[in-house]
C-alpha positions, 0 to 999 in steps of 0.5 A: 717795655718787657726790660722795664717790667721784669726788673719791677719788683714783686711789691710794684708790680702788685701796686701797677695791678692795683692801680690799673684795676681800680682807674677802670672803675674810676673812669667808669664812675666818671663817664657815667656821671657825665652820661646820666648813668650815675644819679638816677633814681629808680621810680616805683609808681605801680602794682605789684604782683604777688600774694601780698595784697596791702591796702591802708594808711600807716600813721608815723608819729614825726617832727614837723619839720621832717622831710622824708625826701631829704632823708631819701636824697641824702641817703643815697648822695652818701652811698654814692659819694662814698663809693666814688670817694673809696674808688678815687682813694684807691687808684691815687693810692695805687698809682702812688704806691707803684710810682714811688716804689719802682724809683726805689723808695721803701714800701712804708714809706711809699704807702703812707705819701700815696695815703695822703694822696688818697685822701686828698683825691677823696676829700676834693672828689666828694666836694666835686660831686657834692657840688654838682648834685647841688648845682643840679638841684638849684631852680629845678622846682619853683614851687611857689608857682604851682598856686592854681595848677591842678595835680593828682594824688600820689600817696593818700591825703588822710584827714589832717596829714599829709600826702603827696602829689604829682603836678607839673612845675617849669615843664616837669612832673614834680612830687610835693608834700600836700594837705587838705584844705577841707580835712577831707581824705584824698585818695590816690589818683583824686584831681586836686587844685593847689590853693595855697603854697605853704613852703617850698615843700608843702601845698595845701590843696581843694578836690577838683 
């Protein structure tokens, strides 16, 4: 082993160190996508202690059709992706470097095979984990069920807006989109009953 290291060239044995460095955080990645490590969210629902003391409703002009959630899961699905996705380049890049230099081919070339390897490994990663989050997020919330359940305000219901609650939906305590049935403002915490399932995103809902 000590024979088949020294007669390693300068190049390779950097590409070896690469390529050791980077396949701990791949592994890394990996296990902790399998133990629950890699996809959580944090979950802010609280006070805030401090100095700053905010108490009020911001009205933000936006499409009807926009989803802030969608935007939020979206968003950090890249983040993650992308580091797993760079991760992954890395150690095939790495590895592929060194393998094909220590069997005398020319760094160049060895750079720009093991690129190839590189993105093909990022592309079928960011597939796999793309895959997976939508498998995970498929049957997770029936909305259409929660007619007639009672829930709690989450985010204030203005008068014609929207807000949010928190309901319990297939055993779960799940955030919707929810607007008054009687144009009245919902505040925080208010007891209300779903009366009409607008979409899988959205509830209309009547003070218990």
């Amino acid at each position: 082993m000590q024979e088949w290291w020294t007669v390693l060239s300068g190049v390779t044995k950097f590409f070896y160190g690469m390529a050791v460095f980077f396949s701990v955080f791949f592994l890394w990645q990996i296990l902790a996508v399998f133990m629950g490590l890699g996809g959580e969210e944090a979950d802010f629902d609280g006070d805030v202690d401090g100095d700053i003391d905010f108490d009020g409703d911001v009205d933000v002009d936006a499409p009807d059709d926009f989803d802030m959630d969608d935007m939020v899961d979206s968003s950090q699905a890249f983040r993650m992706l992308s580091l797993r996705s760079i991760i992954t380049f890395f150690t095939l890049f790495s590895w592929g470097s060194a393998l094909y230099t220590s069997r005398g081919m020319t760094v160049i070339m060895a750079m720009g095979i093991s690129c190839v390897w590189g993105l093909v490994g990022m592309v079928l990663i960011a597939l796999i984990f793309y895959g997976m989050a939508k498998l995970a997020e498929t049957g997770t919330k029936d909305v259409m069920s929660c007619k007639g359940k009672v829930g709690t305000v989450y985010l204030n219901i203005p008068v014609g807006g929207v807000g949010e609650i928190k309901i319990m939906i297939n055993h779960a305590s799940e955030h919707v989109k929810a607007q008054s049935v009687d144009d009245e403002k919902l505040l925080v915490g208010t007891q209300v009953r779903v009366v009409q399932v607008v979409s899988q995103t959205l509830v209309r809902v009547k003070k218990v």
